[in-house]
C-alpha positions, 0 to 999 in steps of 0.5 A: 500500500502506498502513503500519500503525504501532504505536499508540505509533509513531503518537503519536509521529510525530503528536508529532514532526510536529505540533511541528515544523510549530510549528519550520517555520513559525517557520523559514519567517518567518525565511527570508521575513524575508531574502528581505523584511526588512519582514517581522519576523523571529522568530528572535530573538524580535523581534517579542515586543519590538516595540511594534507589536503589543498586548501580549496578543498579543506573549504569544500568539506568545511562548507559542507560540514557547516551547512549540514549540521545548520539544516541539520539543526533546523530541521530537527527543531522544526520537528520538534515544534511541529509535532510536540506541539500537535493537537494542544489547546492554544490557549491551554496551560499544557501548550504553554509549558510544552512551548516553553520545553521545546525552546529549551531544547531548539534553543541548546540545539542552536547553541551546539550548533554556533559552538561547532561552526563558531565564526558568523554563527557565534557572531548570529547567536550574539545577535540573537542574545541581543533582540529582546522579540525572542523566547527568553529560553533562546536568550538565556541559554545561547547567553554563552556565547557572548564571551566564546570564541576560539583564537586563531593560530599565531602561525596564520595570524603572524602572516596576515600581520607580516603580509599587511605590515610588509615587516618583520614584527621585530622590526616594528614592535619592542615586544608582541604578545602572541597570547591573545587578550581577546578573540571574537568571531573576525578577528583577535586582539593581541597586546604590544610594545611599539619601539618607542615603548608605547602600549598598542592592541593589535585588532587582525582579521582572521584569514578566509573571511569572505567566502565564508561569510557570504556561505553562512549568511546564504545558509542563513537565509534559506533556512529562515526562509524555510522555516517561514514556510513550514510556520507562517507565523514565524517569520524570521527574515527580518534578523537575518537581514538585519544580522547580514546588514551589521556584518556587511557593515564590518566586511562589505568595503574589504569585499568590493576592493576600496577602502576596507572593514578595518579602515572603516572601524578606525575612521568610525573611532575616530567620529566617535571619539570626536563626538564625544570630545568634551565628555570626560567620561568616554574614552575612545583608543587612538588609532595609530594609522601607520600600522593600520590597514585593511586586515590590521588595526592598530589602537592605543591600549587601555585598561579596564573592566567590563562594564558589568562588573560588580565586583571590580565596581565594588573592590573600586569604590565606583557606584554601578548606578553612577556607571549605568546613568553614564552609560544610558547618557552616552548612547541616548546622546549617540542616538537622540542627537548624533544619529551614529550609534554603535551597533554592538554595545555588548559588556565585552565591548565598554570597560569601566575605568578607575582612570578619570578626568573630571572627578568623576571617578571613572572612564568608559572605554567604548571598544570594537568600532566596526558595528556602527549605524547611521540613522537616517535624519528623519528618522531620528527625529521621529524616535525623538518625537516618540519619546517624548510622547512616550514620556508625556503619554501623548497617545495622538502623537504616539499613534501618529508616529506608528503611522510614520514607522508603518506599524500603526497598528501596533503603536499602542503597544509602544507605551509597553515596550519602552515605559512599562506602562500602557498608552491609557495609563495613569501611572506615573513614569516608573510606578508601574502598572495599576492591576487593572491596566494589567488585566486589561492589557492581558486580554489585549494581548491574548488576541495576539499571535506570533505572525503579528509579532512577526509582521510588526517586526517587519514592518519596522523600519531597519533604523528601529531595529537597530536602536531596539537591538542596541536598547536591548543590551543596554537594559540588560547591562543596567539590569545588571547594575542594578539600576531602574529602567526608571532611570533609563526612561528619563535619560532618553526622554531628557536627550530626545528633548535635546535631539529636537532641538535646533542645531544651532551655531554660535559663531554664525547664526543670529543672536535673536534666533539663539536666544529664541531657541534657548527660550523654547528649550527651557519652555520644554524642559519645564513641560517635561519636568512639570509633568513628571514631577520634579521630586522624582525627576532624577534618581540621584538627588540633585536639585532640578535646576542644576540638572537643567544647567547641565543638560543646557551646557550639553547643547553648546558641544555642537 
């Protein structure tokens, strides 16, 4: 008798056992190495780093190991929520424990997956990690690999130094450490000693980035693609391209021959530092340009801690609010009124100096420039628009600039997503949500599905993704440090005040237009802080006046 399957089931099965031959015959060399150890084995890719074959074919087998065991792993999940969730009430508390097992074991899957291929796909779980739309099992587990990554060869990387440097590094360097102190999923960093006794970290590119790079994220692509197929409601390809994009950013020059990532990186330093010139907190390394090119980045070293560590905060006497406020204000002021953000503000990437000016008593050293997005204009004046109608509850505005952003549909929920509050809320900023605004918004929210938070997601314009991605991470380092998301709100309602503001210029604009926008500014402030309420404006004390000073003396930087 033969069985007659759903075109669907089909392809799925042709899916399943196609990229599982890819698995089984991979499986199959690793069970014939026991049995004959002349054979190679392939389950820790040995066989890819062995010189006995040429190198184009070492990349064929190694293109074919990492696409198998990503299909592999896709396939295998898509089974597991297909028929592990088959037959369950939606609705029922049976479905939603089940749901959540089953993240549990796709999301350790995919974290197998990104320790065996390494490289883009640590980079993509990292990614992942940082976008608040996922299920928190994905974001907890795959949470490790923000500090995973496998240092190349010191063999490989000297002779991408010495190729690009055209020199022998005794030549250039007093000492160089061949131990790297960081390696990440392009590249590794090691610590030197120039001639003339100066400290430097060396940035160098691993080798062989570029083919590999455009097969992962092809590989990427048709398996969200896939699974878009196979689950409508769940439709992915908007973090693929989002991922694709912030890569391309990094690699994109190098690839089309002008100017390259690491040229790049050193330039975006260089902006940033610029930026933030009279900010005696951020400290951004010099580049050194001699001894930079395109696989090479050579910067001034600085010491430093991660961001988020408390117990270097605590045995430095450095109060973590203090350094998660600093933090909030230095990209609120990148993406409210600069409209450059960098795009991976991860804790490996700020460290938190005892090294200060200014009697602050830190530093904030902002590292790895190679992620940066620029926003478009009309854009950031929008998002700053937003929050401040986020602050003042102003639900006309706030679904006026749904409209703009092409998710009017789902404006209302802004409030929820950024303040914790719901856009009829009474609550004031920080104070949470009174018990019926929470039943309400719990019946609100049981009539939404998954492909709604897919289409809001792709509706979203790609500047959005990025600020929710970089805001996202932030949250998380603050949540660390112990710090409200009161806080959070107020600081980008503060900057996004100041981000609408006109840009004007002392030396050459008229006195009476200065001195009018100054009037209107303060007229702003005094919204603000009146609707607020200025006994709980700031959380660390200070008279309000002095904090409208300060903010005021912000806008002479530009």
């Amino acid at each position: 008798m033969m069985l007659k399957f759903p075109a669907k089931a089909k392809a799925s099965f042709y899916l399943i056992t196609a990229t599982t031959g890819f698995a089984a015959a991979a499986a199959a060399a690793v069970n014939f190495h026991s049995l004959n150890p002349i054979f190679p084995a392939f389950s820790d890719d040995s066989l890819l780093l062995s010189s006995t074959f040429p190198g184009k074919i070492r990349a064929g087998v190694n293109a074919v190991l990492r696409t198998s065991r990503a299909a592999t792993t896709i396939a295998l999940n898509v089974v597991d929520y297909r028929y592990s969730l088959h037959g369950l009430p939606l609705k029922s508390e049976e479905y939603r424990q089940t749901l959540s097992e089953v993240h549990v074991r796709s999301a350790k899957r995919i974290l197998k997956l990104c320790e065996a291929n390494k490289g883009f796909y640590v980079k993509a779980g990292q990614f992942v990690v940082a976008l608040r739309q996922v299920p928190k099992e994905y974001s907890s587990i795959l949470s490790s690999l923000q500090d995973q990554a496998v240092p190349c060869n010191f063999k490989d990387i000297k002779e991408v130094l010495i190729g690009n440097l055209g020199r022998d590094l005794s030549e250039i360097f007093l000492s160089f450490d061949e131990e790297p102190i960081a390696a990440a999923s392009i590249a590794q960093v090691h610590h030197a000693l120039l001639k003339d006794g100066q400290e430097v970290a060396i940035k160098v590119q691993y080798p062989g980035l570029e083919y590999q790079m455009k097969l992962d994220i092809a590989t990427m692509s048709f398996l969200s693609r896939s699974v878009a197929w196979f689950f409508p409601a769940y439709r992915f390809e908007w973090a693929v391209s989002e991922f694709a994009e912030a890569i391309a950013l990094e690699l994109e020059k190098w690839f089309c021959g002008g100017v390259t990532d690491f040229v790049q990186e050193a330039r975006n330093s260089e902006r940033t530092g610029h930026n933030f010139k009279k900010n005696k907190i951020v400290r951004v390394p010099r580049v050194f340009w001699e001894i930079t090119t395109r696989q090479v980045l050579t910067m001034q070293f600085c010491t430093g801690h991660k961001v988020d560590d408390l117990e270097f905060l605590k045995k430095s006497g450095i109060n973590p609010r203090k350094v998660a406020k600093a933090l909030v204000e230095v990209f609120a002021e990148m993406i409210f009124i600069h409209g450059f953000l960098h795009g991976d503000p991860h804790p490996g990437n700020i460290l938190v100096s005892p090294e200060a000016e200014g009697g602050s008593g830190f530093s904030l050293v902002l590292l790895d420039h190679g992620i940066y997005k620029q926003l478009d204009e009309t854009f950031r004046l929008d998002y700053c628009q937003l929050w401040k109608a986020l602050i003042l509850l102003d639900s006309n505005k706030i679904q006026h600039l749904g409209d703009r952003f092409g998710v009017v549909k789902y404006s209302r929920y802004f409030p929820v997503i950024f303040t914790g509050r719901t856009i009829d809320s009474k609550s004031a900023l920080g104070k949470g949500m009174s018990n019926e605004e929470k039943e309400t918004l719990k019946q609100e929210l049981k009539f939404l599905k998954m492909e709604d938070i897919s289409s809001f997601m792709e509706s979203l314009p790609p500047d959005f993704i990025s600020v929710l991605r970089t805001d996202g991470l932030l949250r998380s380092s603050c949540s660390k440090l112990g710090a409200p998301q009161r806080m959070r709100a107020l600081v980008y309602g503060k900057y996004a005040l100041y981000g609408l503001s006109p840009k004007l210029n002392p030396e050459s604009d008229f006195m009476g237009m200065i001195m009018l926008s100054k009037f209107m500014k303060k007229l702003s402030y005094l919204r603000f802080w009146l609707h607020i309420g200025t006994g709980d404006a700031f959380l660390d004390g200070r008279d309000p006046t002095i904090i409208q000073r300060n903010v005021e003396t912000i806008s002479c930087r530009s």
